[in-house]
N, C-alpha and C positions, 0 to 999 in steps of 0.2 A: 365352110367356116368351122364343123367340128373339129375337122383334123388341123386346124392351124391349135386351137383351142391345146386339144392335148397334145400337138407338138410343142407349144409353148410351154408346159407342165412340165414334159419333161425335159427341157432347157432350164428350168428355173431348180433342178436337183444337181447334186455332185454326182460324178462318177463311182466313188464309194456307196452314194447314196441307192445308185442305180443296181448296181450289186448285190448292194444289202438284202434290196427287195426279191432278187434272183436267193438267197437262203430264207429268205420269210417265209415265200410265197411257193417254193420245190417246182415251179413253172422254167417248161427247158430240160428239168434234168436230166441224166445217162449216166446215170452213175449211185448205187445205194451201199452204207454200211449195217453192220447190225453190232451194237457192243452193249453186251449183258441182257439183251432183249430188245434195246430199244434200236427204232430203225431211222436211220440218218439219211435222206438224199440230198444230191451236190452235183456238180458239174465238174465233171471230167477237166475240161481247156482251164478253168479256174483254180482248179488244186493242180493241173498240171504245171503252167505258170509258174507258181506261189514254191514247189517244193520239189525238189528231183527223187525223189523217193514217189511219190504219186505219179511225177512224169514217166517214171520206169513202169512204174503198175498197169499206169492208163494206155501208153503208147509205144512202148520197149514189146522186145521178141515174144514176151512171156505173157502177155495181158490179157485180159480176160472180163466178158461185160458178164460174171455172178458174181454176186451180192459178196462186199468181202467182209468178215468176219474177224473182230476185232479183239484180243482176249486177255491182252493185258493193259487197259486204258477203261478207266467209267464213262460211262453215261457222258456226265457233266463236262469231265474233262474233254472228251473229244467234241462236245456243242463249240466250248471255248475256242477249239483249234478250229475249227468253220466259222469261230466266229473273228478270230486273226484274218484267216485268212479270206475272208469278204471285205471285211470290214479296215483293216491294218490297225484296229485296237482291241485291247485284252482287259478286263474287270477283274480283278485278283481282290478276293475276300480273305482270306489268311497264307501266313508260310505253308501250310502242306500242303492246301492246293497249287499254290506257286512250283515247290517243289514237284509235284505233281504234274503237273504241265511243262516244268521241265524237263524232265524223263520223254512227255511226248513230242515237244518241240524238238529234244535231240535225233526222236528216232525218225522224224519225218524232216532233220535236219532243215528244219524254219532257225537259222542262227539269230535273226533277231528280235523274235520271239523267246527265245533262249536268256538274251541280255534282259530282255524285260522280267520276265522271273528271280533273274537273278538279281536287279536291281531292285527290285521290290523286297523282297527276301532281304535284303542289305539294308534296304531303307527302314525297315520294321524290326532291324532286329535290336535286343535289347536282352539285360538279366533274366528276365522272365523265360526267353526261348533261345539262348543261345545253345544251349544242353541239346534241345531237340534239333539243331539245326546241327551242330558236328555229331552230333548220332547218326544222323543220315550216312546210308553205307556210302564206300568210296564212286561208285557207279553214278551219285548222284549227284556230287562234290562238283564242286568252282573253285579252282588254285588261288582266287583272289577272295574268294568268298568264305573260305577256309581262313584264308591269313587274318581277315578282318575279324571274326570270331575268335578264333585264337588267342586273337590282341585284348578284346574284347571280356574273352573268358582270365586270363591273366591279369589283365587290370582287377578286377574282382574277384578274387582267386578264394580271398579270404573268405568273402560269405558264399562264395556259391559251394565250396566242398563244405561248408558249416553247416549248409541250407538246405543243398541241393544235389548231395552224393550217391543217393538212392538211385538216382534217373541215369546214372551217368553210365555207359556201354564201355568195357577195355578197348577197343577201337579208339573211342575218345579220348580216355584218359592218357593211352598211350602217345597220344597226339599232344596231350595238355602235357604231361612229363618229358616232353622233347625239347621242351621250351624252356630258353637259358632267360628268360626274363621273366619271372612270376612275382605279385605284392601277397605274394606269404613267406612266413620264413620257414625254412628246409626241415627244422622237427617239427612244425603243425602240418606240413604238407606230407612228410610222413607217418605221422599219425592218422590224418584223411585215410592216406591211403591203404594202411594196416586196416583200418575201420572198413574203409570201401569194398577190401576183401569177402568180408560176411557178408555185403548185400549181392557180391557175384555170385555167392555160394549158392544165393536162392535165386539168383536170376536164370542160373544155370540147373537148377536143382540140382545138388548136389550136396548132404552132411555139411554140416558147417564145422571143420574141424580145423586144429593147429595146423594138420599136415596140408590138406585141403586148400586152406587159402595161405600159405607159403605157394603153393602147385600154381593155384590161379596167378600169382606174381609170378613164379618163375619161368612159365609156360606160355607167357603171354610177352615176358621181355620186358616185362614193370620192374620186376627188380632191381636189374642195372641200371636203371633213370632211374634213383633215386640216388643223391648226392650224403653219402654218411660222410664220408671223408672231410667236408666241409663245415660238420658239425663243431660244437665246442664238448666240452668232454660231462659239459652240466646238463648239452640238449641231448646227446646219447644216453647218459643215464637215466633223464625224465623220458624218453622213449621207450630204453628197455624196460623201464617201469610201468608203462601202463597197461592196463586190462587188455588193449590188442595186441603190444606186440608179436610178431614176428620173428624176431632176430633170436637166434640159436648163442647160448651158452658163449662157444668158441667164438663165435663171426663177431659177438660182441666185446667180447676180452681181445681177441685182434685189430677190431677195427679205434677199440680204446687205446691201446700201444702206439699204434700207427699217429693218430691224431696228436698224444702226448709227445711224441717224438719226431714230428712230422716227418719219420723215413719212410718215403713212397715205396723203396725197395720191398716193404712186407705184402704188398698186396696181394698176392699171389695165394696170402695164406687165409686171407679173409674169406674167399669161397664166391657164390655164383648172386653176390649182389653189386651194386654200384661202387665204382671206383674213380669217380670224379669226386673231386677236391676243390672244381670253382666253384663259388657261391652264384645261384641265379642274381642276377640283375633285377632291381624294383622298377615298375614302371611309372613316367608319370603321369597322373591323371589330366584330362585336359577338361575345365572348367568351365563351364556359361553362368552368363549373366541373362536372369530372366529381368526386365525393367516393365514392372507397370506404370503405364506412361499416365501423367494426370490427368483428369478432364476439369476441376475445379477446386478451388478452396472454399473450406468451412471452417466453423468453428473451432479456436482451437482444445484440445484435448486436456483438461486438467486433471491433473495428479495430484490428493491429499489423501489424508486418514481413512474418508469413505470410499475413495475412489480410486483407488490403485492396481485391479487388473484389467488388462485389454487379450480381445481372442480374436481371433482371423482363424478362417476355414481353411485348407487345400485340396486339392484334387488333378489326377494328374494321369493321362492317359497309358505314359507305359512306366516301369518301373524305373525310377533312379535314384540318386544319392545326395542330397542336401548337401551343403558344406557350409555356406552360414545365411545369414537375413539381414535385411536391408532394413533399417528404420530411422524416425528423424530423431535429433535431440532434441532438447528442451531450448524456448525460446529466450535470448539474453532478455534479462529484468530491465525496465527503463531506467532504474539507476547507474547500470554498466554506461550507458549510453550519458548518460550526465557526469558522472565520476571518473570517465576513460579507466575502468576496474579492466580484469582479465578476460580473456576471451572463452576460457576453457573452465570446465567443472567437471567434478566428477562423477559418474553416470554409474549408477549400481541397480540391477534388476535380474531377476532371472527366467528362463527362457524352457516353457514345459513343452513335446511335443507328443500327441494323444490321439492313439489312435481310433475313432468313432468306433469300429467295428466292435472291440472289446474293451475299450473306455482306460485301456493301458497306457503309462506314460514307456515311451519308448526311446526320448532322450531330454534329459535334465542338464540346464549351461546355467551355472554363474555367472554374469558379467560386468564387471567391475574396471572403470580405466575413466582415463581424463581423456576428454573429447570435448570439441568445439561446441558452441551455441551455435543454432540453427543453421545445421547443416545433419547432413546422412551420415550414417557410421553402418559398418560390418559387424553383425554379432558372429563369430566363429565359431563352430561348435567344436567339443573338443576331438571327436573324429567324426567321420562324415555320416549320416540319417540316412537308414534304407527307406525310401517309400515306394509303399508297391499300389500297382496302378491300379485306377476306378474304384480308389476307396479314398473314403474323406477324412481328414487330418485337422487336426484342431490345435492350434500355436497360441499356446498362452504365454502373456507377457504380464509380470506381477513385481512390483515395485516394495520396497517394506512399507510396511503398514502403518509404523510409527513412526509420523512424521509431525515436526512442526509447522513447516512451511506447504503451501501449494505450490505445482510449476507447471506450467503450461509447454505443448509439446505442437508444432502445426503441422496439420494431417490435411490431407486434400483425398476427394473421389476420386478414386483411382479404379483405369479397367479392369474386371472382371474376368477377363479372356488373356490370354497369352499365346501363340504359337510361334518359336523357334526350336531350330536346332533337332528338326524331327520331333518335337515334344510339344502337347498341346497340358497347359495349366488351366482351369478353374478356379477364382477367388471366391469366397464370403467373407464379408467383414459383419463380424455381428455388435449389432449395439453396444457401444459401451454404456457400461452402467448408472454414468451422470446423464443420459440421454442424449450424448453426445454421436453424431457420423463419420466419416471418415473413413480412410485405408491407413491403421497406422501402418501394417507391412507393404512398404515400397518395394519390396525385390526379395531375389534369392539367388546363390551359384549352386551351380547343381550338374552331375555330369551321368552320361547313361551309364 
């Protein structure tokens, strides 16, 4: 009766399940690693199976039962790959270790193992770590993982060399100046990149001199990806004018000729920089709609003399880009309704956004226009809000003060939570000041 007992037990586990217990438990083994000190046992037919790289080790001409010695792979990472390969799932806690396990998945050619890093990696990536992720040398690189980044980094071209040009490796940049589609235009992007040169100076330790970082552009093939010939003859001069330029006397008096007279024929005499003349292409951004969905109505919200600002919190897991906010208008007066008056009025307030950490407003919107009664309107900002991730944001909505009349606005409880679009939000809606509840912020677009 025992043995039906635990033969039933183990009928009522998966196959995976059965396995698992075979890496828990090192019962069976024939087979041990050691990587950094620490000692790994496994089973030979299991990783033979799983990878033809271990099949060769364990059972090919050359094999061998010592202990094998592992010296480019941690600790952690190689648990991971025993634990793929028992298990046929992987727990990925950030890109480097992703990255990281991908290097070992290639070498033990687990390919789809491989796709899962690199999907993960894709699914996480964002402003915050796209630097680090084409920094990564080419050895480590995914053809489509790269293009995605690229795109990525181009769409936000503008703040990331504004924000983020310190980090940046010529590998990459070289990669980002390949690119005939970038949202900067061609004299701020060469500006970046005159600037960028002093931080290779010290990446490479090396004098930070004129000659120096000309070397680092021309040595590295930066140079000629830069489009001068596409310039106008007011963005070359604000060039050769600033405290980084680059450009030499000559190069700049010819490449000014040339532009004036658009005869391509001179180029020859400009020298060992860029000689493209198309303008990169802008890209466009693609937009979401975050919608908190309602759970109930209250109170509606009135707006007079004493009571004219409303705040809402944010919070938002990885970095993106506001581009405007969702809220309701004002509700029509029952007179409309008795007089068949107009259905539109006009809606003036303005829109602060504050970041908690250092209590800075970090963008200010006017907004003024005739909009319907009761109904949602778009506030637009007039360019898009950086907000950066796991910090709280505070959306103030302030109407003018001096009023004669009240008007009423209807807000309903609205979720707190959001996840789309790879992006997980956070609401608070804080008291308004007549003692009033609600969400008045119904939504937002926003893109990573």
């Amino acid at each position: 009766m025992g043995y039906l007992t635990d033969q039933s037990t183990y009928n009522q586990t998966s196959l995976y399940d059965r396995v698992k217990k075979l890496l828990v438990s090192d019962e069976w083994s024939d087979c041990s690693f050691s990587a950094s000190g620490t000692k790994f046992k496994a089973h030979k037919l299991i990783l033979g199976i799983s990878s033809p790289v271990f099949e060769a080790m364990f059972y090919g001409p050359l094999s061998s039962d010592d202990d094998i010695i592992i010296t480019d792979i941690q600790p952690d990472i190689f648990q991971l790959i025993l634990n793929y390969i028992y298990t046929d799932t992987v727990e990925l806690s950030s890109i480097h270790q992703a990255f990281e396990l991908l290097y070992a998945s290639r070498k033990y050619l687990l390919e789809h193992l491989s796709e899962l890093c690199i999907a993960h990696i894709q699914s996480n990536l964002s402003v915050d770590n796209v630097i680090e992720v084409l920094n990564y040398p080419d050895y480590m690189q995914d053809t489509q993982l790269i293009t995605y980044s690229l795109k990525l980094f181009c769409e936000h071209a503008n703040y990331l060399l504004q924000e983020k040009k310190k980090s940046i490796t010529y590998p990459c940049l070289k990669a980002i100046l390949e690119s005939d589609q970038m949202n900067i235009s061609e004299k701020d992007l060469i500006k970046h990149v005159f600037e960028w040169s002093s931080y290779c100076c010290e990446q490479i330790d090396i004098p930070d001199t004129f000659e120096n970082r000309r070397d680092v552009l021309k040595r590295n093939g930066l140079f000629k990806l830069l489009r001068f010939l596409s310039l106008t003859v007011n963005a070359l001069e604000e060039i050769y004018s600033d405290t980084n330029n680059l450009l030499l006397p000559y190069e700049y008096e010819n490449i000014k000729k040339i532009i004036k007279s658009s005869n391509m024929d001179g180029k020859d005499v400009i020298g060992p920089i860029g000689l493209t003349d198309i303008p990169r292409d802008l890209l466009k951004l693609q937009w979401h709609l975050c919608y908190r969905s309602p759970i109930r109505s209250v109170a509606p919200i009135v707006i007079d003399s004493n009571n004219f600002v409303i705040h809402s919190r944010i919070k938002v897991n990885k970095s993106i880009f506001i581009n405007s906010l969702c809220i309701p208008t004002r509700m029509a007066p029952a007179v409309h309704f008795r007089n068949n008056v107009a259905k539109a009025y006009s809606e003036q307030l303005s829109v602060s956004i504050i970041s908690e950490s250092d209590n800075s407003v970090i963008k200010l919107t006017n907004f003024m226009n005739t909009v319907g009664y009761d109904s949602m309107v778009d506030i637009e900002l007039s360019e898009p809000c950086f907000i950066k991730k796991d910090e709280w944001y505070k959306i103030c909505f302030k109407w003018p003060r001096n009023r004669l009349h009240s008007y009423s606005y209807v807000v309903e409880f609205r979720h707190n939570h959001y996840t789309g679009h790879k992006v997980s939000f956070e609401f608070d809606d804080l008291s308004f000041s007549a003692g009033n509840g609600g969400s008045f912020l119904g939504g937002l677009k926003f893109c990573l």
